[in-house]
mmCIF file of the C-alpha atoms, coordinates in Angstrom:
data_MODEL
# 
_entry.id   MODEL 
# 
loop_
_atom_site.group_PDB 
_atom_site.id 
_atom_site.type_symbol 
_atom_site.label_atom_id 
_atom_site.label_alt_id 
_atom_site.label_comp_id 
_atom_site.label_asym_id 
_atom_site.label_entity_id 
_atom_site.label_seq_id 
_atom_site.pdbx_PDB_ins_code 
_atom_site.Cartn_x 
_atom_site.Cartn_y 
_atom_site.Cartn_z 
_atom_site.occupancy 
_atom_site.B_iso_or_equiv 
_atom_site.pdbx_formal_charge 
_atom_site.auth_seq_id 
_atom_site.auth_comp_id 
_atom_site.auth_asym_id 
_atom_site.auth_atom_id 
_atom_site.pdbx_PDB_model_num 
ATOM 1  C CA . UNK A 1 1  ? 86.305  85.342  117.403 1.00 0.00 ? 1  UNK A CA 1 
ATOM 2  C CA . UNK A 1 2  ? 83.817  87.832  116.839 1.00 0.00 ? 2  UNK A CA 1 
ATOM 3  C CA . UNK A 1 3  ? 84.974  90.477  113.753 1.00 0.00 ? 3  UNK A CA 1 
ATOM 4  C CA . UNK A 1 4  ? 84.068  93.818  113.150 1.00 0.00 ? 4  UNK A CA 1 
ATOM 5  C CA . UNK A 1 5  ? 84.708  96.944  111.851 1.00 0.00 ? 5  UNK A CA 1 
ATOM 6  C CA . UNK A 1 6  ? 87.630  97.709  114.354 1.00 0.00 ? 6  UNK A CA 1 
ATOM 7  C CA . UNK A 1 7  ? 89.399  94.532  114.312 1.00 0.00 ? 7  UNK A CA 1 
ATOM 8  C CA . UNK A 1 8  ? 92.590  94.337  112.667 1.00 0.00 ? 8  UNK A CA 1 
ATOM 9  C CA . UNK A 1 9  ? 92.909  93.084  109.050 1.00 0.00 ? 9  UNK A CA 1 
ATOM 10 C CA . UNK A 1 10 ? 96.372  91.041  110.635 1.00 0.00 ? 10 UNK A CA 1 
ATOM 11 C CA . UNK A 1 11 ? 93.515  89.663  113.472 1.00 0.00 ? 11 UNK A CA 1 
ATOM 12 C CA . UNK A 1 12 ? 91.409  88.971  110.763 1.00 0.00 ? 12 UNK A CA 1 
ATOM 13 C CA . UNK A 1 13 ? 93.477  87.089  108.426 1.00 0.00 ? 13 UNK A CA 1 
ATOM 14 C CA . UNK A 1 14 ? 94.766  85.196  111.212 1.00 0.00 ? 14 UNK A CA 1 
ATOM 15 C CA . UNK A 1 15 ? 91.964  83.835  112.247 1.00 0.00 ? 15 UNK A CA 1 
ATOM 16 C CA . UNK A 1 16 ? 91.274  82.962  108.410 1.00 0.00 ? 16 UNK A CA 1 
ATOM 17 C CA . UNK A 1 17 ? 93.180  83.581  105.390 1.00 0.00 ? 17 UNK A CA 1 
ATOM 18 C CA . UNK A 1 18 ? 90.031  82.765  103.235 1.00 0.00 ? 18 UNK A CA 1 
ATOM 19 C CA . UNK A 1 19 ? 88.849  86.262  104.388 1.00 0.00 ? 19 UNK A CA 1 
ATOM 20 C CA . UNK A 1 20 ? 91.763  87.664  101.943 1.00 0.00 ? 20 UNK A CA 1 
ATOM 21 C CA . UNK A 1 21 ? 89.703  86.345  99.070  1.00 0.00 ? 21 UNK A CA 1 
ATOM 22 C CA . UNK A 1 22 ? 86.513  88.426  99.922  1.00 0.00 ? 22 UNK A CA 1 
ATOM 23 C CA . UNK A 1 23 ? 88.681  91.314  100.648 1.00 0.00 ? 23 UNK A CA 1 
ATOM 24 C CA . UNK A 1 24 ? 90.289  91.589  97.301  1.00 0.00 ? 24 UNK A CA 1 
ATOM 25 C CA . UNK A 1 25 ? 86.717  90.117  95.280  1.00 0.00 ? 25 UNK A CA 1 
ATOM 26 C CA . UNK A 1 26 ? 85.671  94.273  97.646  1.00 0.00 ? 26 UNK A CA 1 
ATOM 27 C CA . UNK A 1 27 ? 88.469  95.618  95.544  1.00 0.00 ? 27 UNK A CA 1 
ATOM 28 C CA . UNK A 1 28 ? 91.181  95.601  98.502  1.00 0.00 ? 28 UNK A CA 1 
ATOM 29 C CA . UNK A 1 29 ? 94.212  94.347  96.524  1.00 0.00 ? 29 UNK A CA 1 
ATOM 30 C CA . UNK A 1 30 ? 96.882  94.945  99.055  1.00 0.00 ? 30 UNK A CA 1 
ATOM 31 C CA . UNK A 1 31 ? 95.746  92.448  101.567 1.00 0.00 ? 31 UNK A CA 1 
ATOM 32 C CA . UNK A 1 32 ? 99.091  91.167  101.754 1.00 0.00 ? 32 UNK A CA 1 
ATOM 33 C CA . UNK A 1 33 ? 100.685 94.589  102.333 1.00 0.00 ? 33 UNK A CA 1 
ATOM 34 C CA . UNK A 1 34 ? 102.597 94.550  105.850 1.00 0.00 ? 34 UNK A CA 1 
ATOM 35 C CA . UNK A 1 35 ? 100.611 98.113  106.695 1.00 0.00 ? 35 UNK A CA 1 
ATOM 36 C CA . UNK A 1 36 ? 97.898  96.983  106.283 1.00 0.00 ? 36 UNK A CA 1 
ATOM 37 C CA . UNK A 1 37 ? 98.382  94.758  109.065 1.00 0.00 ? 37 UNK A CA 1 
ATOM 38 C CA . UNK A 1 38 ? 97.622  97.184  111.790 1.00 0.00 ? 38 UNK A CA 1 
ATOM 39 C CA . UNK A 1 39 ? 95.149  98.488  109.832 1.00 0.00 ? 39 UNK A CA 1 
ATOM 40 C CA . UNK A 1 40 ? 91.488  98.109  111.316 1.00 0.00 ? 40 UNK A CA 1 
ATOM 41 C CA . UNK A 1 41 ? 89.033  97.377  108.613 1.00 0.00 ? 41 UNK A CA 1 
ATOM 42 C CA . UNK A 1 42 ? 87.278  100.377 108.819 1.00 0.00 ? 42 UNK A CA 1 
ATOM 43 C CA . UNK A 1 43 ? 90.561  102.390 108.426 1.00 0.00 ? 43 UNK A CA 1 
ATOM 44 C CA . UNK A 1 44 ? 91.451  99.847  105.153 1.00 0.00 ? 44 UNK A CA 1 
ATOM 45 C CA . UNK A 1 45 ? 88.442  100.682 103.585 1.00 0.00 ? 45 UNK A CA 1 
ATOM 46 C CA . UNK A 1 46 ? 88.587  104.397 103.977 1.00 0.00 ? 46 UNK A CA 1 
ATOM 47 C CA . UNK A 1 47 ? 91.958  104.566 102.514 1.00 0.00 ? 47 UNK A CA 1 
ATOM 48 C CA . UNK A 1 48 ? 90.330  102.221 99.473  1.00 0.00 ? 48 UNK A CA 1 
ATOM 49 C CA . UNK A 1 49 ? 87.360  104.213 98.738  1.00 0.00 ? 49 UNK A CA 1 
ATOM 50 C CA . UNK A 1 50 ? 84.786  100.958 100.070 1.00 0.00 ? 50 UNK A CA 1 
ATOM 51 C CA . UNK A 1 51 ? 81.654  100.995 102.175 1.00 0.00 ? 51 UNK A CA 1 
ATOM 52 C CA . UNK A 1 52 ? 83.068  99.291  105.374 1.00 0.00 ? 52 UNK A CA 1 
ATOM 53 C CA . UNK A 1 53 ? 79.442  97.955  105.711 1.00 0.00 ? 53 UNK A CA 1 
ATOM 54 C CA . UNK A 1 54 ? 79.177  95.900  102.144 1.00 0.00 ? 54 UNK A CA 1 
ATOM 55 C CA . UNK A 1 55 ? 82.476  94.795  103.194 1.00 0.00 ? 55 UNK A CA 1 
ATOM 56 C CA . UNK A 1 56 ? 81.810  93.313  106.758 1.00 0.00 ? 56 UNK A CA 1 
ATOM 57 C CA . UNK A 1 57 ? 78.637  92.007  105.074 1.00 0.00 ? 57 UNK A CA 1 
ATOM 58 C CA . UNK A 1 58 ? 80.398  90.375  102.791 1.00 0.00 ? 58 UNK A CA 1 
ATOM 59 C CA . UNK A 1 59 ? 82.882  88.733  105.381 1.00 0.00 ? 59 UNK A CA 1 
ATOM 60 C CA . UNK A 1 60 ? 79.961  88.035  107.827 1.00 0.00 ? 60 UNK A CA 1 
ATOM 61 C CA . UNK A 1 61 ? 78.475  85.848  104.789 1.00 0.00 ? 61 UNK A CA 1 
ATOM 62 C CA . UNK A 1 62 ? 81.570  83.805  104.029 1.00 0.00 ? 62 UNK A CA 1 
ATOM 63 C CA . UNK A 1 63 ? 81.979  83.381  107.685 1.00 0.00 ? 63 UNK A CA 1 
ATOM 64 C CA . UNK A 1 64 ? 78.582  82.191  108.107 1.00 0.00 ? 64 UNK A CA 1 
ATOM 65 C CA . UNK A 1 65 ? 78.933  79.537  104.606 1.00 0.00 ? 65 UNK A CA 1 
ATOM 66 C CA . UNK A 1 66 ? 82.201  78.604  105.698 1.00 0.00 ? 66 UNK A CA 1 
ATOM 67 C CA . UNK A 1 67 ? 82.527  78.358  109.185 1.00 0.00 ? 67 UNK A CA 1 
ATOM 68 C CA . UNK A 1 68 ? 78.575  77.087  110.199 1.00 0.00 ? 68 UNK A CA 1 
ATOM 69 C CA . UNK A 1 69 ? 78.305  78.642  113.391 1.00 0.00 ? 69 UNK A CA 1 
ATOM 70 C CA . UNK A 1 70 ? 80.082  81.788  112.950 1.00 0.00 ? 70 UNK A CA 1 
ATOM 71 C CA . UNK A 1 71 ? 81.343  83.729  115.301 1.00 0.00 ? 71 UNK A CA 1 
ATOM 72 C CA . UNK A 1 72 ? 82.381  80.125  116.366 1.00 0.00 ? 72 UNK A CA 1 
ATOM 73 C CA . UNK A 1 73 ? 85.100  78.292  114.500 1.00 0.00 ? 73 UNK A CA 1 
# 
């Protein structure tokens, strides 16, 4: 799976719940919030105030430490 700024934050977390943790380390505490869901990251971070950039950077980073390969799992 290849993540960006338009994928969901449910497609996200489903393809791995450790991206929760870098969410909420951006400040996005309501990862877990069932609107959020739907939400596409891009949309999440505008309604948070975050740079979706810094944010996918810092998913594409733990995706690339954690899954060696990434966008392959």
């Amino acid at each position: 799976m290849t993540i960006t700024k338009e994928t969901t934050m449910g497609e996200m977390l489903r393809y791995d719940i450790g991206i929760a943790d870098v969410l909420m380390q951006c400040g996005m505490h309501c990862v877990g919030c069932p609107s959020s869901i739907g939400e596409s990251l891009e949309m999440a971070c505008m309604v948070h105030g975050l740079d979706a950039d810094q944010v996918m950077e810092a998913i594409e980073g733990y995706l690339e430490d954690f899954h060696d390969g990434y966008p392959e799992k």
